[in-house]
C-alpha positions as a Markdown table, in Angstrom:
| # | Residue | x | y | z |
|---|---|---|---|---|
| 1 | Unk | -20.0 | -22.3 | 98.2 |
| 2 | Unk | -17.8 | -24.9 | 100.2 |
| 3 | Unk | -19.0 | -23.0 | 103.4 |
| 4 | Unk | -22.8 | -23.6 | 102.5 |
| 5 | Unk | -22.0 | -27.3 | 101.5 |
| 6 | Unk | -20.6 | -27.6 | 105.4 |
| 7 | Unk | -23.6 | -25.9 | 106.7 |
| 8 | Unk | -25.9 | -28.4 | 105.0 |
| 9 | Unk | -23.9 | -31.3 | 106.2 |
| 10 | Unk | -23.5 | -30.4 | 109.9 |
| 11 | Unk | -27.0 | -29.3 | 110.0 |
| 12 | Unk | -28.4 | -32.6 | 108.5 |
| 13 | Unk | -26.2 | -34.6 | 110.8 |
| 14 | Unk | -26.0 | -32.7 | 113.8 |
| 15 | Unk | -29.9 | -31.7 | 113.7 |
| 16 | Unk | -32.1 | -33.4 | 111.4 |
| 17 | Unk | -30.8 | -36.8 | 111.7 |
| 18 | Unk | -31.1 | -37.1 | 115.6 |
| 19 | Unk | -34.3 | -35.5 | 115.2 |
| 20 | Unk | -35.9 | -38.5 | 112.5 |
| 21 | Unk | -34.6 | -41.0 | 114.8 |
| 22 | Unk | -36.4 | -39.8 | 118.1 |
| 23 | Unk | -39.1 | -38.9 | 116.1 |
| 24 | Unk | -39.4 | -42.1 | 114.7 |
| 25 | Unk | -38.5 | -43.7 | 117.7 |
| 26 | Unk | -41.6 | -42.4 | 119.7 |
| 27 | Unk | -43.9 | -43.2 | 116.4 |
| 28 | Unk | -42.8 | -47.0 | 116.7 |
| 29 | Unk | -42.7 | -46.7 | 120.3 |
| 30 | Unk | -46.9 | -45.4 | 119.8 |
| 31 | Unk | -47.8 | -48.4 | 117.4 |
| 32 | Unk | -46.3 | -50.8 | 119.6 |
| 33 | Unk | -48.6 | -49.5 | 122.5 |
| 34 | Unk | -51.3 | -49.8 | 120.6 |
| 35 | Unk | -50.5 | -53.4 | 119.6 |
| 36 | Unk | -50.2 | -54.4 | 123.4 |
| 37 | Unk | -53.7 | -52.1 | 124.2 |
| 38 | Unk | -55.3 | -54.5 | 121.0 |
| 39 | Unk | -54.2 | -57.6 | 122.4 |
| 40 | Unk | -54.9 | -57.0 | 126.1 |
| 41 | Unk | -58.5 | -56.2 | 125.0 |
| 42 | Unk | -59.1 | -58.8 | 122.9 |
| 43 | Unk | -58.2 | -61.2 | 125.3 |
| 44 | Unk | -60.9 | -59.4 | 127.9 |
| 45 | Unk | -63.0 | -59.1 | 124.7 |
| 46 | Unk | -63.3 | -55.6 | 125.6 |
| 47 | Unk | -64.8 | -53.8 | 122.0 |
| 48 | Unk | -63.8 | -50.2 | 123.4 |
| 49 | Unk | -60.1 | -51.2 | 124.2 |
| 50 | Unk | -59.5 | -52.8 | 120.8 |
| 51 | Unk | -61.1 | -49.7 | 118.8 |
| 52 | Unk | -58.4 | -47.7 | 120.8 |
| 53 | Unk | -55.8 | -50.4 | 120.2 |
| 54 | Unk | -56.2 | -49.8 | 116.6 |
| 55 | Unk | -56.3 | -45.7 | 116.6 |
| 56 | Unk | -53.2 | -46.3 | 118.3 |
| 57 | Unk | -51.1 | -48.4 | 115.8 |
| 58 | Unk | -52.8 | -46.3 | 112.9 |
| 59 | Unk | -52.0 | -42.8 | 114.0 |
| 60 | Unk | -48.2 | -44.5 | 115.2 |
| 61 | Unk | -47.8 | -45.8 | 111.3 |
| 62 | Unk | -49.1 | -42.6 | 110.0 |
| 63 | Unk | -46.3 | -40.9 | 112.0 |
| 64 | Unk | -43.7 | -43.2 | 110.8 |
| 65 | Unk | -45.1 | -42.4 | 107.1 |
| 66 | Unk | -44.4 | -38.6 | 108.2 |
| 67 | Unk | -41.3 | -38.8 | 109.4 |
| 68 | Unk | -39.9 | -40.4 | 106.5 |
| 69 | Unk | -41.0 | -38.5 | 104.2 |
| 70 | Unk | -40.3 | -35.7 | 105.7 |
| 71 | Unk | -36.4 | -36.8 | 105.7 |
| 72 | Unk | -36.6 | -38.1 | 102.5 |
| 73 | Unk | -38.1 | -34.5 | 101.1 |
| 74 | Unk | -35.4 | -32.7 | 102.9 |
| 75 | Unk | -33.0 | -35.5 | 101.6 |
| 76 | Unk | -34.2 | -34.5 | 97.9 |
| 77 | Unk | -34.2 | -31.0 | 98.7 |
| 78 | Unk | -30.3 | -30.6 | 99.7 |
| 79 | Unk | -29.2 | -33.0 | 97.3 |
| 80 | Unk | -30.4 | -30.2 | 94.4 |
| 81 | Unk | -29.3 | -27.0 | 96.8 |
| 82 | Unk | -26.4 | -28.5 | 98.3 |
């Protein structure tokens, strides 16, 4: 049982840990574009640009909301198995 409890560790450390913070990295990295696409079109009060601005931070926040829950069910899920 102690080697399964080592397996879960190292994988959740070595793996999914890196993993969440790349993921969640590129998902911040996404809405921030999207913030700097908003502004730069509303300043050339360009409609088109800021429509895409918005997609942009609302797809990068749904990401983040992904991530995180993902990690937090796998979290859940090795506290009861592990």
């Amino acid at each position: 049982m102690e080697n399964l409890d080592s397996l879960g560790n190292t994988l959740f450390q070595e793996f999914i840990n890196p993993a969440v913070l790349i993921l969640s990295s590129f998902a911040f990295v996404w809405f921030l574009y999207g913030v700097m696409m908003f502004y730069v079109a509303k300043a050339k009060e360009n409609e088109e640009g800021m429509k895409s601005g918005k997609l942009h931070m609302f797809w990068g926040l749904v990401g983040i909301f992904i991530i995180y829950s993902a990690g937090g069910i796998f979290n859940f899920l090795s506290s009861l198995f592990l």
